[in-house]
N, C-alpha and C positions, 0 to 999 in steps of 0.2 A: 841663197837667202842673204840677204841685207840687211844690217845692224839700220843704215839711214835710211827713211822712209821718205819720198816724194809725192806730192798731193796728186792725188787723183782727182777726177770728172768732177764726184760727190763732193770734193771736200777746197774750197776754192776760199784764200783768203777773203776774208770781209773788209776788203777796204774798196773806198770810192774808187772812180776810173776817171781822178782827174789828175792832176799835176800836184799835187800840194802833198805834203810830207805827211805821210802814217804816222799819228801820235797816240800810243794807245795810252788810254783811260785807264788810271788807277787811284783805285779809291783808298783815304788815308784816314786812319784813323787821327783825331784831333788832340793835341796833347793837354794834358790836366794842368802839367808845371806851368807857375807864372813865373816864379823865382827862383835863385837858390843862393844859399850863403852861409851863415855861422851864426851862431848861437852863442850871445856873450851876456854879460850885465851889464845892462846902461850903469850901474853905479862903480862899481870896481872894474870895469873889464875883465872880471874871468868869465875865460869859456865853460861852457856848459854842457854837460852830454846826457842825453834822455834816450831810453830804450824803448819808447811808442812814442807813437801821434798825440799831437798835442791841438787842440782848437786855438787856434788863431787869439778870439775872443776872450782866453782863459785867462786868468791871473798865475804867476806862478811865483818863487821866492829864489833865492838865489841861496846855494847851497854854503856858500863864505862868509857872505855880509848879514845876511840872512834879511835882506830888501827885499818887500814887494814892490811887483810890476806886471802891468798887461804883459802877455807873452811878446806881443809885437813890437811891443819896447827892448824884447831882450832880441830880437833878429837883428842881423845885419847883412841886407842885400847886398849882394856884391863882393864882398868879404870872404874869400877863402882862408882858412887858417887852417888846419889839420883835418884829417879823414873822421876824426872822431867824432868835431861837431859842425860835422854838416848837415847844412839842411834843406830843405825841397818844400815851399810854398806851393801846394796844391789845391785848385778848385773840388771842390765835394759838390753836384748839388744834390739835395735828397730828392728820392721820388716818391 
């Protein structure tokens, strides 16, 4: 008996018989992130750390200054600062 198996009669790769390179297809799922970054105050610069999702379109206040701002105001693309307020710009769409 044989751990490796060799294709028999019935079981014949699926590829064309012509010259060009076997590329198999594989299908990917599409990723949701557009961004990521950190999460500060446009007015003072402190970072900010939230324990859920927040909508994009929300208002939120800044826990120091105690300023309101669109959320999108408080992002900053590109911006790495600490593990704590990082953040992930994701697509939602509803169905």
């Amino acid at each position: 008996m044989s751990i490796l198996r060799g294709l028999t009669d019935g079981e014949e790769e699926r590829r064309s018989h012509t010259s060009e390179p076997y590329i198999p297809f594989r299908r990917q799922r599409p990723s949701d992130r557009l961004a990521s970054g950190s999460l500060r105050c446009p007015t003072c610069d402190v970072p900010i750390v939230t324990t859920s999702a927040i909508p994009f379109t929300a208002r939120m206040r800044c826990p120091f200054c105690r300023s309101i701002h669109p959320v999108r105001g408080f992002v900053q693309i590109g911006v790495h600062d600490t593990g704590l307020n990082a953040v992930e710009l994701r697509a939602r769409l509803p169905f």
